[in-house]
Each structure stands twice: as structure tokens, then as C-alpha cells.
C-alpha positions in Angstrom: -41.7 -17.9 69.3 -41.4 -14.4 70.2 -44.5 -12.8 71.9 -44.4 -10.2 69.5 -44.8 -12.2 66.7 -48.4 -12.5 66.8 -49.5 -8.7 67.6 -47.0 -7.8 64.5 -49.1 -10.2 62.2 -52.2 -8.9 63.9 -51.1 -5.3 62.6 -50.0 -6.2 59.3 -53.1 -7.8 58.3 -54.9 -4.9 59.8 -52.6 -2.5 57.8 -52.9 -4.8 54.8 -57.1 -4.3 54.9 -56.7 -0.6 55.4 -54.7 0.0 52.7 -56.7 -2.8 50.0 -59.9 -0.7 51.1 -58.3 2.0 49.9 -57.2 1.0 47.2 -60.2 -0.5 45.9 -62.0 3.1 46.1 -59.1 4.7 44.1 -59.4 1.7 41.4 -56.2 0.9 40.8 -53.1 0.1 43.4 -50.5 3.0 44.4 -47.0 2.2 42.7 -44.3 2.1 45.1 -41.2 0.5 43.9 -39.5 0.2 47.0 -42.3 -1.6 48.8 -43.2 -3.5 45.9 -39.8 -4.7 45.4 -40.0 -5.9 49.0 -43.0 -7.9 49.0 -42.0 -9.3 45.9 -38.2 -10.7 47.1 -39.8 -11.4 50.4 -41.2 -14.4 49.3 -44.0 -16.8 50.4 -47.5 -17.0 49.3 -49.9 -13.9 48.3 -51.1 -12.5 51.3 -47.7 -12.6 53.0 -46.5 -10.6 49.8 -49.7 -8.1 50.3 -49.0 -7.6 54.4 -45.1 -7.0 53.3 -45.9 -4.2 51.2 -49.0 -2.8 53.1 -46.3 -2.2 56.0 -43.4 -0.4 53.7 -46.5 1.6 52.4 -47.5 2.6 55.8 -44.7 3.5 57.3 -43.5 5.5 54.1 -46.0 7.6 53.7 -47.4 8.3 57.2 -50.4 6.2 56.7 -49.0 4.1 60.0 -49.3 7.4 62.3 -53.1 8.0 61.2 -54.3 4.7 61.7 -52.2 4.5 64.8 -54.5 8.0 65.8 -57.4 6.5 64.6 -56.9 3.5 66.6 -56.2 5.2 69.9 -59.3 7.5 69.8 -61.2 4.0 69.4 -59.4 3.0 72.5 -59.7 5.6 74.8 -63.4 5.8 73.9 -63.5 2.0 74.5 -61.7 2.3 78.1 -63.9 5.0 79.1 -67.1 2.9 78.7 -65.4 0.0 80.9 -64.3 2.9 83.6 -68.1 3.7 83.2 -68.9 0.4 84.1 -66.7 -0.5 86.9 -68.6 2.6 88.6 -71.9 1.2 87.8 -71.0 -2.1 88.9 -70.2 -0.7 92.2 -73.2 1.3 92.6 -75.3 -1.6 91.5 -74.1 -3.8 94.8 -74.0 -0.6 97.2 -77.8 -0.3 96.5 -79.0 -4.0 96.2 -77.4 -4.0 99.9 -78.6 -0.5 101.1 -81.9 -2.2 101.8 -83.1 -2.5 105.8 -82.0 -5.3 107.4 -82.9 -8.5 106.9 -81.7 -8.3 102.7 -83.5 -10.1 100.4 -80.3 -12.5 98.6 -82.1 -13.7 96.0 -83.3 -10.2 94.8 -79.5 -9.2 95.3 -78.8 -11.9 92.9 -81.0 -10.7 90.4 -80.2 -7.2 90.6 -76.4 -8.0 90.3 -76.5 -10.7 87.2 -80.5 -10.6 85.6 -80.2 -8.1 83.2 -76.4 -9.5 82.2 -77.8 -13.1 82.0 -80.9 -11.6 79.8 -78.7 -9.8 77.3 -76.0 -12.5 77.0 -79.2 -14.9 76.2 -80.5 -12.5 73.9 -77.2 -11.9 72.5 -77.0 -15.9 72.0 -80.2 -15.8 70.3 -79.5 -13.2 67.9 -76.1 -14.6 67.1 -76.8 -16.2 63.8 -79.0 -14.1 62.3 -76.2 -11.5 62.8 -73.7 -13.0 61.1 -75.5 -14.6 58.7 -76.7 -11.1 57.8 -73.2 -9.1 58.3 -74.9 -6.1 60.2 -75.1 -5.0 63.1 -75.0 -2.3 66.0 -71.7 -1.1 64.3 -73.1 -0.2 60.9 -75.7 2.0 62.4 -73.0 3.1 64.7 -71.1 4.1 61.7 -73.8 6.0 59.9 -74.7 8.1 62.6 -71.0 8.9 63.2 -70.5 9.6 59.1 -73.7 11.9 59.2 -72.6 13.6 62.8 -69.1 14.1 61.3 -70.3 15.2 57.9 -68.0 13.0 56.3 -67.8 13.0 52.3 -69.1 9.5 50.9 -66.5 9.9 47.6 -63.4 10.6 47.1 -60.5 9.3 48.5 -61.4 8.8 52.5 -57.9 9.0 54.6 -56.3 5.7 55.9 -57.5 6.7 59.7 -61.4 7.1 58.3 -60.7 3.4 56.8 -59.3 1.8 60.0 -61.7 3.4 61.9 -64.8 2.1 59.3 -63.2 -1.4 59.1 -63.4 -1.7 63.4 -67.3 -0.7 63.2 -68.8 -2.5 60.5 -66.6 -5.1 59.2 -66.6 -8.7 60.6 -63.4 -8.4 62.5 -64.2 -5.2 64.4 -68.1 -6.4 64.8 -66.5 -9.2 66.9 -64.2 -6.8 68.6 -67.3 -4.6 69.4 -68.8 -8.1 70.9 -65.8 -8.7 73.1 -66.0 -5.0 74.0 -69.5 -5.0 75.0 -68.6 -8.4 77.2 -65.4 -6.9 78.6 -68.4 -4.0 80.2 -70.5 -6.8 81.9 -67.5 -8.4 83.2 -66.2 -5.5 84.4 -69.7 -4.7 85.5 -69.5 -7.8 87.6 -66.3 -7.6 88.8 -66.6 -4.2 90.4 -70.3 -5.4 91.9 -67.7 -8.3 93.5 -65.5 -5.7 94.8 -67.6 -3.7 96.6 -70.0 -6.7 97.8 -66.6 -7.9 99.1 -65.7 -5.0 101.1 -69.3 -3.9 102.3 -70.1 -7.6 103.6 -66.6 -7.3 105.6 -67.0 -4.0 106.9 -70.6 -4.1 107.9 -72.9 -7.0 109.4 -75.9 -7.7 107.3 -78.2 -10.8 107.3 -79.0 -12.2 103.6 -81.9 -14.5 104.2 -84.6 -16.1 101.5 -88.1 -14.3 101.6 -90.8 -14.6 99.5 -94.7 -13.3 99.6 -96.3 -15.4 97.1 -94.2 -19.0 96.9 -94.8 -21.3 98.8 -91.7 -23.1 101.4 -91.5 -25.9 98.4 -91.3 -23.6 95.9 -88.9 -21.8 97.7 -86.7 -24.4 98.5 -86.8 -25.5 94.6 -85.7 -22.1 93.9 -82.7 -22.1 95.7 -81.5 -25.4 94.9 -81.8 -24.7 91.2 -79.4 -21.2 91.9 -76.9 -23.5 94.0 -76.3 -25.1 90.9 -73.2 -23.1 89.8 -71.8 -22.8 93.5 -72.0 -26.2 94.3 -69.6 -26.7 91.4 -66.8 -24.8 93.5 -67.7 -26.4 96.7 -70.2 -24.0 98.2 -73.2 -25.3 100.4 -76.5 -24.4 99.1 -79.8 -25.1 100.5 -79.4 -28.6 100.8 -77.2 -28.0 104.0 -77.7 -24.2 105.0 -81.6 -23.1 106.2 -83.1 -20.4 103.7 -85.7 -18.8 106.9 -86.0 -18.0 110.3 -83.4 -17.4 113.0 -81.4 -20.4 111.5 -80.9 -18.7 108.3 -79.3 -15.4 110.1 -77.1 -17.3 112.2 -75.6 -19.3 109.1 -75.2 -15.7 107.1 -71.4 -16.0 107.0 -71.9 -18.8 104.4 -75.3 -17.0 102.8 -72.5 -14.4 102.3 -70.0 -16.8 100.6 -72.6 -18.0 98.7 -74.3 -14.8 97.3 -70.0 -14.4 96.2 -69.5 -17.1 94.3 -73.0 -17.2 92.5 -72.6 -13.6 91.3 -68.7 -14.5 89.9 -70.4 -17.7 88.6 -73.6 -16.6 87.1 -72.3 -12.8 85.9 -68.5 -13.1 85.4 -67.7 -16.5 84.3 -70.4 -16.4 81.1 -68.9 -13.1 80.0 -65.3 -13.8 80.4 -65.9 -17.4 78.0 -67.8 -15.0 75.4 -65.6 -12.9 75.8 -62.3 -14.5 75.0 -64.5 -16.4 72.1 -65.3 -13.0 70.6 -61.6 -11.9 70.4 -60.9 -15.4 69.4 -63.2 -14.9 66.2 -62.2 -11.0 65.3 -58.3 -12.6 65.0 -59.4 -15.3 62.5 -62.0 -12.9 60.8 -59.0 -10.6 60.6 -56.8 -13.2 59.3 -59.2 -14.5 56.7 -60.2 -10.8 55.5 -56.5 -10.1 54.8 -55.9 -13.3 52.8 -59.1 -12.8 50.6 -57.5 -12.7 47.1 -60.2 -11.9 45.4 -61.1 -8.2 46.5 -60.2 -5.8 43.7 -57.2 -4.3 46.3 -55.7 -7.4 46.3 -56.4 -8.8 43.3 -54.9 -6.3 41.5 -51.4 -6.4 42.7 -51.4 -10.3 42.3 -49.3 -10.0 38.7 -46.9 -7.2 40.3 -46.2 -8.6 43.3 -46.1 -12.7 42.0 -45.0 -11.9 38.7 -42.5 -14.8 38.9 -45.2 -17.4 40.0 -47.5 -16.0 37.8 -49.6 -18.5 35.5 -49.7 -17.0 32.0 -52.6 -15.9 30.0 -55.0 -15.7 33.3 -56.6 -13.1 34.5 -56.9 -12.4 38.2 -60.3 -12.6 39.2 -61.7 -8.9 40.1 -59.0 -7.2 37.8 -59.8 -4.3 36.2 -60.7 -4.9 32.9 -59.0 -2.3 30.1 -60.9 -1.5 26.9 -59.8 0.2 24.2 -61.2 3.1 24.0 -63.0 5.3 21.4 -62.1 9.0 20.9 -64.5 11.5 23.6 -66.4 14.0 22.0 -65.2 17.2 23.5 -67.8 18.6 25.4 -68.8 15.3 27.1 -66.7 14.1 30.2 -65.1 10.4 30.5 -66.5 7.6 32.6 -65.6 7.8 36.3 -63.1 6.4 37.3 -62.7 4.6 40.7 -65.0 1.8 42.5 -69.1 1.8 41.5 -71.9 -0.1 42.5 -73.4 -0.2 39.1 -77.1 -0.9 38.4 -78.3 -0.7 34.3 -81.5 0.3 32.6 -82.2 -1.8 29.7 -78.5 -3.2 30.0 -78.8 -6.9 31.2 -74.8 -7.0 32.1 -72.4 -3.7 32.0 -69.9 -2.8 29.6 -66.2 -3.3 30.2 -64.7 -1.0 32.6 -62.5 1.7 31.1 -58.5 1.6 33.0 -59.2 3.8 36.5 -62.7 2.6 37.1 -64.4 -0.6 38.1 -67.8 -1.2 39.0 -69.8 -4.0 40.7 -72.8 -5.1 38.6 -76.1 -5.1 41.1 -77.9 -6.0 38.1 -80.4 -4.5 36.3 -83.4 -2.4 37.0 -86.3 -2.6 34.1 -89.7 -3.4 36.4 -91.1 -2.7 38.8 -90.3 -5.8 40.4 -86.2 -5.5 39.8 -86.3 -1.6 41.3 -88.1 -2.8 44.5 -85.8 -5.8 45.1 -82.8 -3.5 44.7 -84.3 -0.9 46.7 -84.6 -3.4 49.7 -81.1 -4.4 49.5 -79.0 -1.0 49.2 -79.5 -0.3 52.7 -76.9 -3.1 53.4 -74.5 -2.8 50.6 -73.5 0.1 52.2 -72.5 1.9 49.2 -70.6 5.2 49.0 -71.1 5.9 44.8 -74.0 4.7 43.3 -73.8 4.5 38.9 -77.0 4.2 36.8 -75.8 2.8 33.4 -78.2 3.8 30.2 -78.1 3.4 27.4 -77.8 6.9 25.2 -81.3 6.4 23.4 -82.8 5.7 27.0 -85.7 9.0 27.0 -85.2 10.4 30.8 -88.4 10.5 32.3 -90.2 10.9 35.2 -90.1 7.3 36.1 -86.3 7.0 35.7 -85.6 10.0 37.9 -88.2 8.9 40.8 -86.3 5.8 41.1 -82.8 7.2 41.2 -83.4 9.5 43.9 -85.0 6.6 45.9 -82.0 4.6 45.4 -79.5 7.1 45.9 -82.3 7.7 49.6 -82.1 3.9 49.9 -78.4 3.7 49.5 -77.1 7.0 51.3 -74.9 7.8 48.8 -73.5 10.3 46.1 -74.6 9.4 42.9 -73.5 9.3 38.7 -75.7 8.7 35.7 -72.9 6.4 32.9 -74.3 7.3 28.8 -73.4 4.1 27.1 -73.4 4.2 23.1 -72.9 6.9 20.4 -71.6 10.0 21.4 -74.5 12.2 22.9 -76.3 14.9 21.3 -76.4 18.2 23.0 -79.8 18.2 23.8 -79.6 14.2 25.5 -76.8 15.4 27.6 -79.2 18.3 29.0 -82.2 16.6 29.6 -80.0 13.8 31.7 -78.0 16.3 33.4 -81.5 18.0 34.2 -82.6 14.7 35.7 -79.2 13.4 37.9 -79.3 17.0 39.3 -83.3 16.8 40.0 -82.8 13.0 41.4 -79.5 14.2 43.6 -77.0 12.2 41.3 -74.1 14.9 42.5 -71.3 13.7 40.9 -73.1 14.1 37.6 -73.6 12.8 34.0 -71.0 10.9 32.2 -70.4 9.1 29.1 -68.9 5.7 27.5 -68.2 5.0 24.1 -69.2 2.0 23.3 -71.8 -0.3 21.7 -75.5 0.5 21.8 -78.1 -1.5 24.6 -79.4 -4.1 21.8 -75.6 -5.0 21.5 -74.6 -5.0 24.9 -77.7 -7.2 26.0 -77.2 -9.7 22.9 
């Protein structure tokens, strides 16, 4: 196989994401004949049709050059926090050895590799709750970076903002932020290696055990429990080197070897196994995201794109759902089109989504109870446009308005209130407009034809 087979496939399912996120946002898939016409003749099964066409797209259009941008800035950041760390891996061992003669070599030890061992066990610990949760470090990352940037949350975001979202807070690029954050302690490590190697061969220092408060048996327990990983590669420990006294400096050649070997084994071998599990997991997470059917950007493009294979009379799942659609008054604007999180008020399920829009039922917010529940989750939807459905006889109150600001707090968000039912009065129009302006709904106040809430909930 040729070794650029798999970083092509890595790319085109990255491309493929980029351009289904985007696509899910504008609510319906861009028509490109060319590039449709070559992921449909190229044959296969859905996914390789949807990485086929994601690439012509790209490369078209000029897509390909932004996320190649974004990609890069992600890069050079990432290589500067390593270069970071090599230098304070090599500072780390110059001052764990700058101490007076005799040094201490189990306090070397635990300057070198403590704090890596502590946060690759409290990265262990915090493992599954994680990813069972799907946030992490990345997502707050992002946020801060959105908010720094002043970056719209609407509209259609460019395809370098989308790759460079998808490496922070999606499941592939929160492993690739794990392997990153690895790749500094074992670089960390590596450097500490490097200059313990040179400083131990350029200079004579005596390593010996000391201790103030343990007792020799204690000691001596200690320091066969650390010769543990050595031994494994054939270093002496305690069991045939002296830890005190005149002995121990005359055997510091092999104290020396030994303080080497424990530092690769107890700080660089752990983080280069997590390590190459981390990037292990971001390929298959990559691999599995790009070959989820279901997501409204791919879903949508299953009838164009497999239109001979198609089974008739079935609906892909997460298609957008045309209605027909009842003249508009005039003087009130259309629903919205594009991608909503939708939450109702006295609608128990939404009504059909108009062609351009789609929205993703949260459910519905009558108590008390339902408003705090969704208030709780929003932080981790992350949601970009948040839609209150009502229904047209709704009364807009007080209580209404307090609880759509707080969402649209919760959430972070730009915000729409959706009329459902008979044409608006005049008056109703105002007094909602009134209240998505008060409660920071921005995008304003639209409205559906359609039946009326005791239909829609029947």
C-alpha cells in the first residue's frame, strides 16, 4: 500500500466533516454538479461517496487553502508549546542537579517525573467521565477563543473557523489535544534526559540516598520499590548497589545509570504509550465521525449522491422535511431558515420544518421544572441559534421573557422567537418583538403558518 494512502483518507474524512458542518448550518447541501457527479460514478458505499465530493468541493472553491491555513496556525501554535517544553525540561534537570554536592537522587527523581506521573494519573482518572460527558479543556478553550476573536455565532462561519472548531471541541481533535498535551511531557522528559546526560558526563557529582525522617528499612523499601522499572532493562537497584555512606559515592557511576533509566522509564515510556493511544483514538473518532450518516450534512445528500441504490419511498433519517406552505402576510417575515435548536411553549413536538430550515427539538418548556432542566443542559449543547416556538395566542409576559434571556445567557448564543398559527395581528407582532429585543433574541421575531398549539400538541 502506498504510504500516502492513509494521510489522504485521514484528509478527506477531515474535509468531509468540515464541509457536512457546514452544511448543516446553511440547512441544505451546496449543489455542485461536477463534484456531485464524481462521488456519484465513483462508487462504493455512502461515506466514500461523501469524502469524494467533500474533496472536488474543497479544492474548487478554495475551501482546501483555508483549512489548510487554519490547520497550520493550529500547528505552529502546537510546536511552539513542545519547543516550550524541551526548554523546561532542560532547566528542570540543570536545577534538580545544581544542588551542593552530595545530590539527593530520589528528590531528582521526583522533581524530573512527579508532577508528570500525578497528571498522567489524574488524567487516567478523569478519562471516563470525559468522554462519557464529550467536554473538555477544548470547549472552554474554544469559547474563550470565540469571545477573544469576537466571532459571530450565526451565519455562515468560513471553512477555516469549522476546521479549526472541529480540532478543539469535537472528539477527534479532543484526542488530538490529549496526544498533544502527552507529546509536551514526553518532550518534557526527553530534554530533562538530555541534559542529565551531558551534565553527569561533563561534571562529577555523587547521587546518593538521604533521608531525615525514614528510617534505613524504610529507606531501603523505598528504593527497591523505584528499581522496579529499571530492573526491567537490567539495571542494579538497591538489592546490589549501597544507597549510604562512602560505598554509595564510590558506586555513583551506576547511581547515575540508574537515575537514567528510571526517569526514561517512569516519565517517558507512560507518555509515549498514551501518547500513541491518543492519536490511535482521534483516527478512528475521525473515521467514525465522517461515516455518521445520520447528521443532517450527510443525510441530506444520501438521495443525490446514491440515487441509483436508493430504496424508494424512504426518507433519510435527519432530512429536511418540506411543508407546503401557506401564503405570508406581508408585513410578517418567513421562518428562518438554516439549523435551530428549537425549544416550544405550549408545543409538545414542533411543526414541520419549512425547505431552508431545520431545527432540533430540545423539547418543551411549560414549568418550572422543564425550563430548569433545559437551562442546565444548554451549556453543553453548544448551541450557536437558539428558537423559542409559540404558539400565536401565547400572551408574552414577564415570565416568558426572563426565561429566554436566561437561556439565550445559558446557551451563549443569538437568539429567534418562531409565531406558529394564524397570521399575527399587528399588535401581537409588537409586543413579541418588544420582548425578543428586551430578552436579547437578536435575530428577531418570525412567523409560521400553520395549525394552532391545541392542534399541534393533539
Amino acid at each position: 500500500m502506498n504510504a500516502a494512502q492513509p494521510n489522504r483518507r485521514i484528509r478527506d474524512a477531515f474535509l468531509a466533516l468540515v464541509v457536512g458542518r457546514q452544511e448543516e448550518l446553511a440547512g441544505h447541501p451546496q449543489t455542485f454538479s461536477d463534484a456531485d457527479s464524481a462521488a456519484a460514478g465513483a462508487g462504493g458505499p455512502f461515506h466514500t461517496r461523501i469524502r469524494v465530493r467533500a474533496r472536488r468541493l474543497t479544492e474548487a472553491d478554495g475551501r482546501a487553502d483555508q483549512i489548510r491555513r487554519a490547520t497550520r496556525r493550529l500547528a505552529l501554535a502546537a510546536i511552539a508549546g513542545l519547543v516550550l517544553a524541551g526548554l523546561a525540561g532542560l532547566s528542570a534537570a540543570s536545577a534538580a542537579l545544581a544542588s551542593p554536592p552530595p545530590v539527593n537522587l530520589p528528590l531528582v527523581l521526583a522533581l524530573l517525573v512527579g508532577v508528570n506521573l500525578a497528571s498522567l494519573g489524574l488524567w487516567l482518572l478523569l478519562l471516563p467521565l470525559t468522554v462519557r460527558a464529550g467536554s473538555g479543556f477544548g470547549d472552554h478553550l474554544w469559547g474563550w477563543w470565540r469571545r477573544w476573536r469576537r466571532m459571530p455565532t450565526s451565519g455562515h462561519p468560513p471553512a477555516g473557523l469549522i476546521a479549526t472548531r472541529l480540532l478543539m471541541t469535537e472528539r477527534p481533535g479532543k484526542w488530538l489535544f490529549s496526544a498533544w498535551v502527552h507529546g509536551l511531557w514526553l518532550i518534557f522528559t526527553l530534554a530533562a534526559l538530555l541534559a542529565l546526560t551531558v551534565l553527569l558526563s561533563l561534571r562529577e557529582t555523587v547521587l546518593v540516598w538521604e533521608t531525615t525522617l525514614l528510617n534505613d528499612t524504610t529507606l531501603q523499601r523505598w528504593a527497591e520499590l523505584l528499581s522496579l522499572g529499571p530492573a526491567l532493562f537490567g539495571v542494579p537497584g538497591p538489592d546490589s548497589l549501597p544507597l549510604q555512606g562512602e560505598a554509595a559515592r564510590s558506586a555513583r557511576q551506576s547511581w547515575a545509570a540508574w537515575l537514567l533509566v528510571a526517569t526514561a522509564v517512569y516519565g517517558a515510556l507512560p507518555r509515549l504509550i498514551a501518547l500513541v493511544i491518543s492519536l490511535g483514538l482521534a483516527r478512528i473518532s475521525l473515521a467514525r465521525a465522517s461515516r455518521d450518516e445520520q447528521r443532517p450534512g450527510f443525510a441530506r445528500l444520501r438521495s443525490r449522491l446514491m440515487s441509483a441504490t436508493a430504496t424508494p419511498g424512504i426518507t433519510p433519517s435527519g432530512a429536511t422535511r418540506a411543508v407546503a406552505m401557506e401564503p405570508a402576510s406581508p408585513d410578517a417575515p418567513a421562518a428562518p431558515e438554516g439549523v435551530w435548536q428549537a425549544i416550544g411553549l405550549e408545543l409538545e413536538m414542533p411543526p414541520p420544518a419549512p425547505p431552508g430550515a431545520e431545527w432540533h427539538w430540545l423539547g418543551g418548556v411549560d414549568d418550572l421544572n422543564s425550563r430548569q432542566t433545559l437551562l442546565a443542559r444548554l451549556p453543553r449543547l453548544h448551541v450557536d441559534r437558539l428558537l423559542l416556538m409559540v404558539g400565536v395566542r401565547t400572551t408574552p409576559d414577564r415570565s416568558v421573557e426572563r426565561f429566554l434571556g436566561e437561556a439565550l445567557a445559558a446557551a451563549g448564543a443569538n437568539g429567534a422567537i418562531l409565531l406558529v398559527g394564524q397570521p399575527p395581528t399587528a399588535a401581537r407582532r409588537n409586543a413579541w418583538q418588544d420582548l425578543a429585543a428586551a430578552a436579547g433574541a437578536d435575530l428577531g421575531v418570525f412567523w409560521l403558518p400553520g395549525s394552532g398549539p391545541e392542534r399541534l400538541s393533539a
